[in-house]
N, C-alpha and C positions, 0 to 999 in steps of 0.2 A: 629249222623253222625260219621262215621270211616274215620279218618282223619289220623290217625296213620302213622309213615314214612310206606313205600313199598303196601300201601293197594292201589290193583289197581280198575280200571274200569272194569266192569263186562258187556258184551254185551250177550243177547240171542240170538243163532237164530237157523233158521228150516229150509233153503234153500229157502223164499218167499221173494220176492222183499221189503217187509215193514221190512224184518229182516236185509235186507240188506244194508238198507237207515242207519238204527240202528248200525250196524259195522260202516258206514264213519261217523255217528256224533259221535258213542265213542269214534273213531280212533281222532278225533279231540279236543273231547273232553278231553282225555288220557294226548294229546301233550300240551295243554296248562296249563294241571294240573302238568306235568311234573311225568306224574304214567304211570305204566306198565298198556297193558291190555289184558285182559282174556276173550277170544271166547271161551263160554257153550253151549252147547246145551243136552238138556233134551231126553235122550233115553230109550222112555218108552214101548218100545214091551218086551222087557224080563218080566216087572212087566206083560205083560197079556200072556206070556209063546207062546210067537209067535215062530218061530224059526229066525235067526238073522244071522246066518252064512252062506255059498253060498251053493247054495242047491249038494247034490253029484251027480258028474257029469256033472255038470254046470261050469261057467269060472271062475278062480282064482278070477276076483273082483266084484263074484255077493254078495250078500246078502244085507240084511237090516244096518248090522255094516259096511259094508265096502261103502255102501252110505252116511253115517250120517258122516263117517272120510272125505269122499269127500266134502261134503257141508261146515265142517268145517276148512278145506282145502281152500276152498274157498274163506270164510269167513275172514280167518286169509292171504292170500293171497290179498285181495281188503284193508284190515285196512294196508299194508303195503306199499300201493299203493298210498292210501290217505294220509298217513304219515311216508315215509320214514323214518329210522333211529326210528319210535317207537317201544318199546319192546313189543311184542306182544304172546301172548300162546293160544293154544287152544287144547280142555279137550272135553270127554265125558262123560257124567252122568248120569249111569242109573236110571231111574225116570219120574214121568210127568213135565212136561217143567215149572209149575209155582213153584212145591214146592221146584224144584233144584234153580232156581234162588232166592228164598225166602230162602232156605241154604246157599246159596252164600251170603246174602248181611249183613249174620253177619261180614264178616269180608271184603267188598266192600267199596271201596271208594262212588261207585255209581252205580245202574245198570241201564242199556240204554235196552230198546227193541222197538219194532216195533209196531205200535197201533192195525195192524191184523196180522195174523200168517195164516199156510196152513190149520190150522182146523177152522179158524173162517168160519161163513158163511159170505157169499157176501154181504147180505143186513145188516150187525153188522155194525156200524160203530166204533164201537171197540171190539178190542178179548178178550174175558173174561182170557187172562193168563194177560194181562196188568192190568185189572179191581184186578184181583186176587194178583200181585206181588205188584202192588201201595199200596194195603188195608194192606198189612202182612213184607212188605221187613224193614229190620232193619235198612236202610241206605236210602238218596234221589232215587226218582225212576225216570229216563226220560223215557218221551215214544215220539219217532221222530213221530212227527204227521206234519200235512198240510207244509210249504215253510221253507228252511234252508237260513238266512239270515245272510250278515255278518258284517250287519251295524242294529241298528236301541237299542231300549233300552231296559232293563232287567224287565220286567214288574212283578211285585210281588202284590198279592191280599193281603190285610189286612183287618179283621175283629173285634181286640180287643180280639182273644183268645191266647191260649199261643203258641201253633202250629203255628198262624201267627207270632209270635216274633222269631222263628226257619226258617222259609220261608223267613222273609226279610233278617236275620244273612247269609242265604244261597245264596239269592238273590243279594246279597253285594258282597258276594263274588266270585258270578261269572259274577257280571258288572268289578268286578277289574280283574279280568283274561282276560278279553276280553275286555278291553280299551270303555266300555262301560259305559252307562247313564243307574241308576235307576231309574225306576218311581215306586213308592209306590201308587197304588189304593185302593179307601176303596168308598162300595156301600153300599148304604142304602134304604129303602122303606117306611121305617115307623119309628114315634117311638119305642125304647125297652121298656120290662119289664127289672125290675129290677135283677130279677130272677125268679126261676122257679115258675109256678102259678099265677105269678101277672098278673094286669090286665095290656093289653094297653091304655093310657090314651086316652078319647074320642074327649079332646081338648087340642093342647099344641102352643107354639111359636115356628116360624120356626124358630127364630133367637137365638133363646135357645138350639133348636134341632143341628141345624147345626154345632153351637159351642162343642156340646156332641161328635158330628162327628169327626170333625175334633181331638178333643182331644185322640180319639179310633185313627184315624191313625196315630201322632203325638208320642203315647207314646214308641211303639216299634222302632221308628226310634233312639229314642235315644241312643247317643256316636257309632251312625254307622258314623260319618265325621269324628273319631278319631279314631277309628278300620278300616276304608278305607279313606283313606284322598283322595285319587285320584281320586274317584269316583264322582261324579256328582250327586244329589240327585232331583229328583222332587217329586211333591207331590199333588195328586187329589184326592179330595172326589165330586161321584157323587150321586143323586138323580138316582137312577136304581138298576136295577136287578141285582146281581152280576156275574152268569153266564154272562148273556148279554154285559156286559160294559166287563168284560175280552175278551172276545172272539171279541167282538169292537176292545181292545186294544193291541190285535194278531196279527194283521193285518198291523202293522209296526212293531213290537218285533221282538229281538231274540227270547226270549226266555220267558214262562211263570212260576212262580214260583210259588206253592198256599200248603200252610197243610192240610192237608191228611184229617183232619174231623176241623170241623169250630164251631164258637161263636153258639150255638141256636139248634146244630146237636144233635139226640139222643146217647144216651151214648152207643148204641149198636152197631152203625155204625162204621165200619172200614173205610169207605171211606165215605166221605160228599156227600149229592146233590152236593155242589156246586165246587168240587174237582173233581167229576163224571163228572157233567154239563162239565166244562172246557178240560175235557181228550176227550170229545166228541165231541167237538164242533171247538179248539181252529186252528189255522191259520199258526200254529208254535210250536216247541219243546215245551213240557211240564216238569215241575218237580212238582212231589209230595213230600214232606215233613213230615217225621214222626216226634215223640219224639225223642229229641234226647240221650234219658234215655235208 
């Protein structure tokens, strides 16, 4: 995470209403982190040698650049809107829309986008630049998905990998921003292996099982009362899918917090099922979670 004094919030957008939504939660998000923020948008007709300038003979504010400064005009216009008195810029980038914001977030506080954008198709229920910037961005990723709420708890998935102990760290800290209640979830299905290869045992005790549970969501909580003392901690482990129980527990959140690849995920994956699952499903703001190395 870049945390560093002056690293601001990073917003993408392309002039769609989902990018838009994405400006007022950074704009908000900005103001209570107390960081500047930075409206990008990815301008990528020069890489395919489009032409970009108003055509000759045509009116002073045609072209494809002097649209993209209009949108981002706009963009940076409504974040001002929404939070007066926040410092706000906004930038063109020649490039496609995921790898400038995946540029960006070496040195982001956080970037916010939009769950579709004007090139997703209709029937996506998310746009492959969110799928793309969540799997690769060097910093937390929000993507404003389903109802912006301005009450309810900070809901953070925990699985027992290391990426969850980054997710709750993260989680903490933006229940304390926002005068809000953590809840820590941790879902289960079955017994584990132990590691990789082994088998799953064919018969075990639920009162054994349960206690393995609990001690999986228990450990990353640790000296989070002392690193946030204000904040409020709850604590649930359920018999369920994990996708499922999150996306359940959407539904009164702010906000959801989850690591980017999870306990059980192949090593190849950038993005987990169950990180996917949640980015597609969830009822409220999402954050992904990388390393924070």
């Amino acid at each position: 995470m870049n945390a560093a004094n002056g690293a601001a919030v990073v917003v993408g957008v392309d002039g769609s209403e989902p990018a838009l939504r994405a400006v007022r939660l950074a704009a908000v998000e900005a103001r209570r982190r107390h960081r500047p923020l930075r409206v990008v948008h990815g301008f990528i007709w020069p890489l395919l040698r489009v032409p970009v300038a108003p055509a000759a003979g045509g009116p002073p504010g045609g072209g494809l650049r002097h649209q993209a400064q209009e949108l981002v005009a706009a963009a940076v216009a409504e974040a001002e809107r929404v939070a007066p008195g926040l410092r706000v810029s906004g930038e063109i980038i020649d490039g496609q829309a995921a790898a400038v914001l995946v540029g960006e977030s070496s040195t982001a506080a956080m970037i916010v986008l939009g769950d579709r954008g004007l090139g997703g198709f209709a029937a996506l229920v998310l746009g492959s630049v969110a799928v793309q910037v969540a799997a690769y961005a060097g910093c937390p990723v929000v993507v404003a998905r389903g109802t912006p709420r301005p009450s309810g708890p900070v809901v953070v998935g925990v699985d027992g990998s290391t990426l969850s102990r980054a997710a709750v760290e993260f989680a903490a800290e933006e229940a304390a921003v926002r005068g809000a209640r953590l809840h820590a979830v941790h879902a289960y299905t079955h017994p584990r292996s132990s590691g990789p290869g082994d088998m799953q045992p064919l018969v075990y005790e639920e009162g054994q099982l349960r206690g393995e549970e609990d001690r999986i969501l228990t450990a990353p909580l640790a000296g989070i009362a002392e690193r946030h003392p204000g904040v409020p901690v709850t604590r649930e482990v359920v018999h369920g899918r994990p996708v499922a129980v999150l996306t359940e527990a959407s539904r009164t959140a702010q906000l959801v917090v989850v690591g980017a690849q999870g306990r059980g995920e192949l090593i190849g994956l950038l993005l987990g099922s169950v990180s996917q699952g949640v980015l597609h499903h969830a009822d409220c703001p999402v954050v992904v979670v990388r390393s924070p190395d």
